[in-house]
Residue, then its C-alpha position, 0 to 999 in steps of 0.5 A: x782402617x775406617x776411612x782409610x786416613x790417620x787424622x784424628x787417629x791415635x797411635x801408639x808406637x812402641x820404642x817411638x823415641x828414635x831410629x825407625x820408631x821416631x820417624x814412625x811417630x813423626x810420620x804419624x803425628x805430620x799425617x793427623x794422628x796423635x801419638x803416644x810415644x813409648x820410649x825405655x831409657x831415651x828420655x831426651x830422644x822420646x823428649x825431642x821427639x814430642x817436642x817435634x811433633x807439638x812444634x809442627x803442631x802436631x799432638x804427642x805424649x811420650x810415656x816411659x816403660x820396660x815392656x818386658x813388664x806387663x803393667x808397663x804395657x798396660x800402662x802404656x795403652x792407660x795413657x792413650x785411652x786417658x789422654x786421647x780416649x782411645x787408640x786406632x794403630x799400635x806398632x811394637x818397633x821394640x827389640x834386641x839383638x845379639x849375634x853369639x854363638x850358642x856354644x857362648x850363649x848364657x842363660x841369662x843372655x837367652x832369658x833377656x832376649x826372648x823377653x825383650x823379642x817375644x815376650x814383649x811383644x806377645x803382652x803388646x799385641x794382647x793388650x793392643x786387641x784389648x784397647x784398640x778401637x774397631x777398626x784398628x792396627x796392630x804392626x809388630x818389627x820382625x826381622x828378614x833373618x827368620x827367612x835366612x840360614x845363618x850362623x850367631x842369631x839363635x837368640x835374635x831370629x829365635x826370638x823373634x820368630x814366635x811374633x808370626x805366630x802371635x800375629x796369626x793368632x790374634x788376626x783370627x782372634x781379632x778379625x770380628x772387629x776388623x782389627x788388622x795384625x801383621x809383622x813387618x822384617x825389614x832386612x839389615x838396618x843402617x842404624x845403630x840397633x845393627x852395627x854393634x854387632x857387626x863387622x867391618x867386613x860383615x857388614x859389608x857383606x850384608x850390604x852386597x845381599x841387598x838391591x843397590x848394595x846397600x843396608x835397609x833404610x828406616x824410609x823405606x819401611x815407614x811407608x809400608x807401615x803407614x800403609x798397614x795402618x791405612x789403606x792397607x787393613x785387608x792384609x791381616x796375619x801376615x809377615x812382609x819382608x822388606x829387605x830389597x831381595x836380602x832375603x826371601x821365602 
């Protein structure tokens, strides 16, 4: 990104309202950005979230929307351009996950999670090449299980494995304006999004796969997200598993 530095900059984040993308936000609004935080049904966490950033004295609005709808999309980039003249980094934290065998896996289950996993973020990174200033960022989260071979994840990993072709494409597409495109597959996360489907015992076990025993945390993925978005706009079309050795390719 020109100048290397998030001041005066305007974010977008996807599902910006809690987790991972609520500190993004907050990381990005305590850096100089201003950022629009895009939440689904969090209102009071998207609200809190704001309300955090304006009383750091920071700039943020939050905007609602399903991104499983285009309009929504569109709506959400609308906000940046009318409200901050325009939009420099978009990252797409959104997602769903569920762990079921394929033998009990129905079509609406399967329906559901390729529109959230891929679809979305296929129509986020469309309209982020279209609205986003020279320059600029797109960060797409994957996740560290499309480098694994397990069981119960078809329609999750599955899912998400069309955004490394999405962001390979629109890295070319994108790259006569220096827009930056990458996906980021942070391992197993100690947060809620993870432990629904999980064991006591799996859970466990993902622990043990990792350096220090220990899940993925949200702080160790916001740096190497701000880092794409900054310093780090040379690396384009790439996916970087950040999962301390749980997974690897």
């Amino acid at each position: 990104m020109a100048g290397h530095m998030l001041k005066d900059k305007v974010a977008v984040v996807g599902g910006g309202e809690k987790n991972l993308g609520g500190l993004l936000s907050r990381t990005f609004a305590g850096a100089g950005a201003k950022v629009v935080v895009h939440y689904h049904t969090a209102d009071k966490e998207a609200e809190e979230t704001v309300q955090a950033i304006v009383e750091a004295g920071g700039q943020a609005v939050s905007v609602q929307g399903d991104l499983t709808d285009v309009a929504d999309v569109r709506r959400l980039f609308d906000t940046a351009v009318d409200t901050y003249g325009g939009a420099d980094v978009a990252v797409n934290t959104t997602g769903m996950v569920l762990r079921k065998p394929i033998l009990e896996t129905s079509e609406e289950e399967y329906d559901r999670m390729f529109g959230i996993n891929a679809k979305a973020g296929y129509f986020f990174i469309q309209e982020a090449g279209r609205r986003l200033n020279d320059h600029g960022a797109i960060i797409s989260l994957g996740t560290s299980l499309l480098a694994a071979f397990t069981d119960g994840y078809s329609t999750y990993a599955g899912g998400k494995a069309p955004l490394e072709h999405f962001t390979r494409a629109a890295a070319k597409e994108f790259a006569d304006r220096s827009i930056s495109v990458n996906v980021v597959a942070p391992g197993p996360m100690d947060t809620p999004f993870f432990y629904g489907q999980e064991t006591p015992e799996r859970v466990e076990f993902h622990r043990s796969q990792a350096m220090g025993n220990q899940l993925t945390h949200i702080e160790d993925i916001v740096p190497l997200i701000r880092f794409l978005a900054t310093e780090g706009g040379w690396v384009t079309g790439q996916t970087l598993l950040a999962n301390g050795g749980y997974t690897t390719r």
